[in-house]
N, C-alpha and C positions, 0 to 999 in steps of 0.2 A: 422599152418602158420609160415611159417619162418620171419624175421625182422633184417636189420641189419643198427642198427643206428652209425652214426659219428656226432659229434658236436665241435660249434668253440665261443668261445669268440670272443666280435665285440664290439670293444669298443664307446664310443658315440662319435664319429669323423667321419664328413662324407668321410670324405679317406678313411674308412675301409671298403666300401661299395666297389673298388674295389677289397680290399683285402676279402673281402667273395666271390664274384664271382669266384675271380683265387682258390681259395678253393676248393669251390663248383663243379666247373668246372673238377677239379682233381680226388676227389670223384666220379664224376658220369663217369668218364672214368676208374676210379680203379670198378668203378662198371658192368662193359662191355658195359657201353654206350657209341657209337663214339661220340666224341668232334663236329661231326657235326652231329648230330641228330638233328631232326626239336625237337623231345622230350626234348633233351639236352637242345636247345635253349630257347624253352618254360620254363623251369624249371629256368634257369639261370636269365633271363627277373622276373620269378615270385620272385623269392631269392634277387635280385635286388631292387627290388620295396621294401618287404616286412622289409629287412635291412634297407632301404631307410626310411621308415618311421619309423622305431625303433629310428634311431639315429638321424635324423633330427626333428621328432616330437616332441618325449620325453626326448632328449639331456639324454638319459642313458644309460650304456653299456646296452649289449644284448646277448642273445646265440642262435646262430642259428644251428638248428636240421633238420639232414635227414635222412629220414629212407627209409629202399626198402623194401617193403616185398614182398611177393611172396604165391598165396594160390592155387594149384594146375594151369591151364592157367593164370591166371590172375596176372599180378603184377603192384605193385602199389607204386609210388613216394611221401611221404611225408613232405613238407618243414613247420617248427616251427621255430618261430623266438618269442623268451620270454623276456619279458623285466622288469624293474622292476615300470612303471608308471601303477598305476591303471584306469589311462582313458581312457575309451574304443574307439576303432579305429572310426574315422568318416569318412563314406562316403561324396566324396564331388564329385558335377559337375563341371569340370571346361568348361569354356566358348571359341571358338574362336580358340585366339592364344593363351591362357592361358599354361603357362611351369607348372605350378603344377596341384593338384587337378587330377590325372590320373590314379593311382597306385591303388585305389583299384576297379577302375573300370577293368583296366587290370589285375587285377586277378580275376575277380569273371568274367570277359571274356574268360579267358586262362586256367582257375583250374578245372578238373571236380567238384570237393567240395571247400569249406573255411569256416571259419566260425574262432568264437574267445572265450577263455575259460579265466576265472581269472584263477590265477596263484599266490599265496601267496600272496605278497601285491602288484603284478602289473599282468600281462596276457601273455596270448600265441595268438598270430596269425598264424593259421595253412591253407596249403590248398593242394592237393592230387591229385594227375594226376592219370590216368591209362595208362598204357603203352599198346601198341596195339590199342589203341580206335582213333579215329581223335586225331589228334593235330595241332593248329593255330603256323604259323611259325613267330615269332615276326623278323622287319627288324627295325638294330638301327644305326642309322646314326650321324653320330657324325659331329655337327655343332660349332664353334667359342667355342668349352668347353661345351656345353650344349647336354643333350643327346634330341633328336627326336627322339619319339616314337611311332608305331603303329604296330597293327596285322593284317595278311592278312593268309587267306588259303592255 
């Protein structure tokens, strides 16, 4: 199996959280994925969310990790984002109109895998697309500053 990772310092500001995307975004087009790929999108939306909560939860830098690998057909998108807080990620419902509380439900909807590993004295949050398999095309509408979110097929 081949693998070929890039990673970014993310510091604990939620401004960086655009700046991991425009990253992100780069990478996956240096990677031969078109910038409009439903795949692309998905991945973007999941690196989004998963920064989003590094830096907003745990107010700590972070480094966020992608890997491609590739094992004969099959290739497969890896996003980790490792931070230095040892409390482990909480799922939460949110209700309604509620603006938070969405993030890790949109990835354990959008990821074929996730899941979270310690990590010295804080953790990794990881989650693994496969390419070629269905992928939900996330649509993000930008309202008065606030991102609206949701996925559709």
């Amino acid at each position: 199996m081949q693998v070929l990772q890039v990673q970014l310092e993310v510091g604990p500001d939620p401004a960086e959280v655009g700046r991991a995307r425009r990253w992100a975004r780069s990478r996956l087009v240096g990677s031969g994925m078109e910038d409009d790929e439903p795949l692309a999108e998905t991945l973007i939306l999941l690196i989004s969310e998963l920064v989003t909560n590094a830096v907003v939860h745990t107010g700590c830098p972070a480094v966020l990790r992608m890997l491609f690998g590739s094992s004969g057909s099959t290739c497969t998108v890896r996003v980790e984002v490792a931070d230095t807080s040892c409390c482990p990620p909480q799922p939460r419902h949110a209700e309604g109109e509620d603006t938070n509380g969405r993030g890790l439900e949109l990835v354990d909807g959008l990821a074929d895998r996730w899941g979270w590993l310690p990590e010295g004295a804080g953790k990794r949050i990881w989650c693994e697309i496969d390419r070629g398999g269905p992928v939900m095309v996330p649509v993000i509408q930008e309202q008065s500053g606030d991102l609206a979110q949701r996925a559709r097929l």
